[in-house]
C-alpha positions as CSV (number, residue, x, y, z in Angstrom):
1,X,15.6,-61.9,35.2
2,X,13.2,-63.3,37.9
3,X,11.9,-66.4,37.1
4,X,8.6,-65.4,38.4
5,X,8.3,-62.7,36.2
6,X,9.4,-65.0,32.9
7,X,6.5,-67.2,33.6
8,X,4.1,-64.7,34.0
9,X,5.1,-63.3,30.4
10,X,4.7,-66.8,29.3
11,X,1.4,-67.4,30.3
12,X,0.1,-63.7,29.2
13,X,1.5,-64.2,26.0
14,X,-0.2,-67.2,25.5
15,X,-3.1,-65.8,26.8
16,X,-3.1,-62.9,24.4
17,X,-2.3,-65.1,21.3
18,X,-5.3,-67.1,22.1
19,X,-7.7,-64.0,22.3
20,X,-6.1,-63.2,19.1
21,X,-6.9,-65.7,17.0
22,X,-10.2,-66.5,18.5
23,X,-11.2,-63.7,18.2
24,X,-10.3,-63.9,14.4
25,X,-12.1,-67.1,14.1
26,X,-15.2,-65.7,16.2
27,X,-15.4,-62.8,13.5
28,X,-15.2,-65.2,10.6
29,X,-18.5,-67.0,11.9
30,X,-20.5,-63.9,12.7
31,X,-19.6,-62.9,9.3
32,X,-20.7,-66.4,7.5
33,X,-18.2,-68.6,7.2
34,X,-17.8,-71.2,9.9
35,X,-14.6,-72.8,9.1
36,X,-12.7,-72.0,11.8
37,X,-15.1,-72.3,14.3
38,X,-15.7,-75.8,13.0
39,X,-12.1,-76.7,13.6
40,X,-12.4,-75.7,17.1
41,X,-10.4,-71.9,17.0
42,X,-13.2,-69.9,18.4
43,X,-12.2,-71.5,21.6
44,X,-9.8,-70.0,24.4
45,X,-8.4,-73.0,25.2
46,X,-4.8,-72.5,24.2
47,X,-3.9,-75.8,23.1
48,X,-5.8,-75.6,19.8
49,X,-3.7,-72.2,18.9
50,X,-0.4,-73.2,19.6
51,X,2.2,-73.0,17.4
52,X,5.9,-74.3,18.4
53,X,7.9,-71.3,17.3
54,X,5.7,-68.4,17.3
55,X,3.8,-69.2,20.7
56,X,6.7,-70.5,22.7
57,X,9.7,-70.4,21.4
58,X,9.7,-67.0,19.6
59,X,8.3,-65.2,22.6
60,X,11.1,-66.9,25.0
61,X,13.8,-65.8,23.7
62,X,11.9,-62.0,23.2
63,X,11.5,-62.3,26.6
64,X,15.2,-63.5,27.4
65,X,16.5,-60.4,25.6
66,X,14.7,-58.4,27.8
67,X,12.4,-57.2,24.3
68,X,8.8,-56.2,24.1
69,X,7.1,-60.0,23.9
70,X,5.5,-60.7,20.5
71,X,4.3,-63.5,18.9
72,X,2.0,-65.6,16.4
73,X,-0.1,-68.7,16.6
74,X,-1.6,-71.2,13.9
75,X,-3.1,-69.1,11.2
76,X,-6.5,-69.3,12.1
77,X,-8.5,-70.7,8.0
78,X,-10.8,-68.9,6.5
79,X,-13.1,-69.1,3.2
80,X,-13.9,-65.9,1.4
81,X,-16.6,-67.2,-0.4
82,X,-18.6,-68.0,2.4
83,X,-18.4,-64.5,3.3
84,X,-20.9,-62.3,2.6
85,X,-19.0,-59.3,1.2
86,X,-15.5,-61.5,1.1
87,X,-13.2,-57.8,0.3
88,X,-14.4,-56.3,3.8
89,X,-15.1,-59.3,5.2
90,X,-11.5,-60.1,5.1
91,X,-10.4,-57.1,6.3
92,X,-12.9,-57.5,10.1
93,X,-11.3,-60.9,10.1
94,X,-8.2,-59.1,10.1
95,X,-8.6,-56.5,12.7
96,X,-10.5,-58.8,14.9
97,X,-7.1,-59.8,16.4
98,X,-5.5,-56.9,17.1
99,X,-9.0,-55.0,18.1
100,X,-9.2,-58.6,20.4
101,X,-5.9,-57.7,22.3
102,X,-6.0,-53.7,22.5
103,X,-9.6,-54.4,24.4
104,X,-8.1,-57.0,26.4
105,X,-5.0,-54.2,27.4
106,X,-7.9,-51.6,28.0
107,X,-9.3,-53.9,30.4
108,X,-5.9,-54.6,32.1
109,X,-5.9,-50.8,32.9
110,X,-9.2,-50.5,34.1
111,X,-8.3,-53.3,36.4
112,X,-5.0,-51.8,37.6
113,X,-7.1,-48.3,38.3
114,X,-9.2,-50.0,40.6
115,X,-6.3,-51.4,42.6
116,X,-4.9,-48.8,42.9
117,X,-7.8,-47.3,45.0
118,X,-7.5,-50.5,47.0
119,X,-3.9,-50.7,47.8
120,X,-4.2,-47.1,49.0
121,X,-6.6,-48.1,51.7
122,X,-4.2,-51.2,52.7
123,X,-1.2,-50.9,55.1
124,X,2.0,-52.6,53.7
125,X,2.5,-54.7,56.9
126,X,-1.1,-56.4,55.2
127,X,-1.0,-59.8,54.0
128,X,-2.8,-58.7,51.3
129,X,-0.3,-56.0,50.4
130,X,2.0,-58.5,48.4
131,X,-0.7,-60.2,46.4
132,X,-2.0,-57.1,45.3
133,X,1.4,-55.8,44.2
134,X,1.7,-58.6,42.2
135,X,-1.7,-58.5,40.2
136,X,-0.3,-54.8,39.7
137,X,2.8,-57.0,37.9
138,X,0.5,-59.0,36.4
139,X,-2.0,-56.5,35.0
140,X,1.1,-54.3,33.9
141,X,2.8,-57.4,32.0
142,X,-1.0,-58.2,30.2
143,X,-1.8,-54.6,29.0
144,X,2.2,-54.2,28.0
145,X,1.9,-57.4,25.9
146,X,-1.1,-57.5,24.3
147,X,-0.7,-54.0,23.1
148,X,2.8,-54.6,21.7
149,X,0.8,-57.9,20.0
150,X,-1.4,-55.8,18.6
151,X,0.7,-53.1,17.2
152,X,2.9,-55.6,15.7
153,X,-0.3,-57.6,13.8
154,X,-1.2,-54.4,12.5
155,X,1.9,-53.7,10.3
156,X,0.9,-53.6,7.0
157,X,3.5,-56.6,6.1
158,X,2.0,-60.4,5.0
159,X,1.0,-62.3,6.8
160,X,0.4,-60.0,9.3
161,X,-2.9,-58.8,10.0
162,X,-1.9,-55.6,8.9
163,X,-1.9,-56.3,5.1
164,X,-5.4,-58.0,5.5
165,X,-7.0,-54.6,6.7
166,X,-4.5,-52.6,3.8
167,X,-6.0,-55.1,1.7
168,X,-9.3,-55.1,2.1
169,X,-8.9,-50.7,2.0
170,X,-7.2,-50.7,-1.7
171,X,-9.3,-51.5,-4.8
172,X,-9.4,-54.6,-6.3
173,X,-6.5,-53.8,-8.9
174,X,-4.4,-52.5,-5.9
175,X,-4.8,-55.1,-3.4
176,X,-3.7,-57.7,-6.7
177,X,-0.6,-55.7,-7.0
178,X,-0.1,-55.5,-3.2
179,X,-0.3,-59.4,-3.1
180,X,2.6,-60.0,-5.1
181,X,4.0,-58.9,-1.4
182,X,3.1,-62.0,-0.1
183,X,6.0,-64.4,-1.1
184,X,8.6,-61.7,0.2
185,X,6.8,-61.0,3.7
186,X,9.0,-63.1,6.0
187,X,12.0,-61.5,4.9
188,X,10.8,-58.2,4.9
189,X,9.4,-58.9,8.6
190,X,13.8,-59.8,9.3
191,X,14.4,-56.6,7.7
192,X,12.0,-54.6,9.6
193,X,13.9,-56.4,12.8
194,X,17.6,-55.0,12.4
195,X,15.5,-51.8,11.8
196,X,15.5,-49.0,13.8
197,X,11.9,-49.0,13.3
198,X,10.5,-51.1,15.7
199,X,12.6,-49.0,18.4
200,X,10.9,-46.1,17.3
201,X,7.0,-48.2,17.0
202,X,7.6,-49.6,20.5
203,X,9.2,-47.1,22.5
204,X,6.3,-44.6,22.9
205,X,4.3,-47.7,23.6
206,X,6.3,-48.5,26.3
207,X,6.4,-45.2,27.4
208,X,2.9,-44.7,27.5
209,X,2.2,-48.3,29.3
210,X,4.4,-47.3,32.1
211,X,2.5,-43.6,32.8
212,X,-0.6,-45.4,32.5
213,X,0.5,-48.1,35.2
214,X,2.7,-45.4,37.4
């Protein structure tokens, strides 16, 4: 693989896990409690978001295996009794990431759309020609990440932002039964893995990433 193109995934991922979990923390504070943002996570500086396996490590080797790139950051604290209505509260602080990284992707396509009209109106012999070719690269790999990020946060599987937002949907007696979940979430996230499934999840998003960027 071109090392060119490994370090741009490396640098969008971590850009895209650090919208993600600001974002989380940013919601948490415009929602009452102030916990994270106290700790520093409503910042984009990456450094305060990093987590050795899920930000770098995890991602690498996705990346390596020529997979769509995925990972997860230090779980961003929150208390629910700050909260003003802690059930949905919980459940905005949830979405916030994935909402957070589909915008970000949205943006990313806008962007490319634009160039697009530009690079039409510029000859390939241009020394702008290559520069613009590779923000194309770059704006393809940030929309194709981020929205495999958010997809993958939104499985309904803890701790995954998913079963926040499923949890803060049930009643009160169901999202207590669906918290019993909790303790068996990392190996039903392996199981998911040597599934089939996330072919099937992340093949139409692949699909629909390359129209979009054709």
């Amino acid at each position: 693989m071109d090392i060119r193109l490994i370090i741009v995934q490396v640098f969008v991922i971590l850009f895209a896990i650090t919208v993600h979990e600001a974002a989380h923390a940013w919601m948490a504070a415009k929602l009452g409690d102030p916990t994270a943002a106290a700790l520093g996570r409503a910042s984009l500086n990456p450094l305060v978001h990093i987590d050795p396996v899920g930000t770098v490590l995890f991602p690498l080797i996705l990346i390596l295996f020529k997979m769509p790139v995925f990972g997860w950051a230090k779980p961003v604290p929150y208390n629910p009794y700050n909260l003003r209505r802690p059930r949905k509260g919980g459940l905005w602080i949830s979405f916030a990431g994935p909402l957070a990284n589909i915008l970000t992707a949205a943006a990313a396509v806008l962007l490319f759309q634009f160039l697009k009209v530009a690079v039409a109106g510029v000859q390939e012999s241009s020394f702008l020609a290559k520069p613009l070719v590779g923000l194309g690269t770059v704006l393809y790999v940030t929309a194709l990440i981020n929205v495999s990020l958010a997809v993958f946060n939104l499985i309904p599987i803890p701790p995954l932002d998913g079963s926040g937002i499923l949890a803060g949907l049930l009643s009160e007696r169901g999202a207590a039964q669906y918290e019993r979940l909790r303790p068996y979430g990392f190996l039903l996230l392996i199981l998911l893995m040597y599934s089939r499934i996330p072919t099937l999840i992340f093949s139409p998003i692949l699909s629909l990433i390359s129209k979009l960027f054709a």
